[in-house]
C-alpha positions as CSV (number, residue, x, y, z in Angstrom):
1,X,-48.1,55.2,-29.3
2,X,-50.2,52.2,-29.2
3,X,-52.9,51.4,-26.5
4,X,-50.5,48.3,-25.6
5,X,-47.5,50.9,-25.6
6,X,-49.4,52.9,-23.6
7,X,-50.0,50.9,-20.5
8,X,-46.7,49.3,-20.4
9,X,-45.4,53.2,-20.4
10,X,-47.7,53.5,-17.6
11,X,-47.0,50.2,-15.3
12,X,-43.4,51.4,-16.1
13,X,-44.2,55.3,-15.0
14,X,-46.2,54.4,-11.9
15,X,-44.4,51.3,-10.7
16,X,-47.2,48.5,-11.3
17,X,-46.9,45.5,-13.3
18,X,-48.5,45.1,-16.8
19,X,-51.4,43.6,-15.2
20,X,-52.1,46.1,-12.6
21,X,-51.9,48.7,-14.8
22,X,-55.4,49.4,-15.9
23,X,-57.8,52.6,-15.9
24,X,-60.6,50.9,-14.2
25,X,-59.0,49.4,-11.7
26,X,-57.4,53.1,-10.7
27,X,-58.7,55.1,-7.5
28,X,-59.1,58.8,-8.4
29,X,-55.3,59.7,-6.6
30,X,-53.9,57.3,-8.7
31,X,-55.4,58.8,-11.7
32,X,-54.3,62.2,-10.7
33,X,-50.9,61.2,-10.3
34,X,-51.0,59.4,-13.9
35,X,-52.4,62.8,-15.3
36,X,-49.7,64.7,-13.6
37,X,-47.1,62.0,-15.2
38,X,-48.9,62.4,-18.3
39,X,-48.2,66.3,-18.4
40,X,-44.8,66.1,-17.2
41,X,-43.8,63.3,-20.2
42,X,-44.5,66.5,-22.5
43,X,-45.2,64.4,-25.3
């Protein structure tokens, strides 16, 4: 998956827009839940 496939995945997965959706702007809850999301995608 690309880096740009990646975060859309991810503004899709946690319900932000493409340009919310970025690591560094993430508190550590929401990084746990994308790790839980993550895991659960079973990739």
């Amino acid at each position: 998956m690309s880096r740009s496939a990646a975060y859309r995945w991810m503004a899709e997965a946690m319900g932000l827009t493409e340009a919310e959706a970025h690591i560094g702007r993430m508190d550590p809850d929401a990084c746990r839940r994308l790790i839980d999301l993550v895991d659960r995608r079973g990739d």
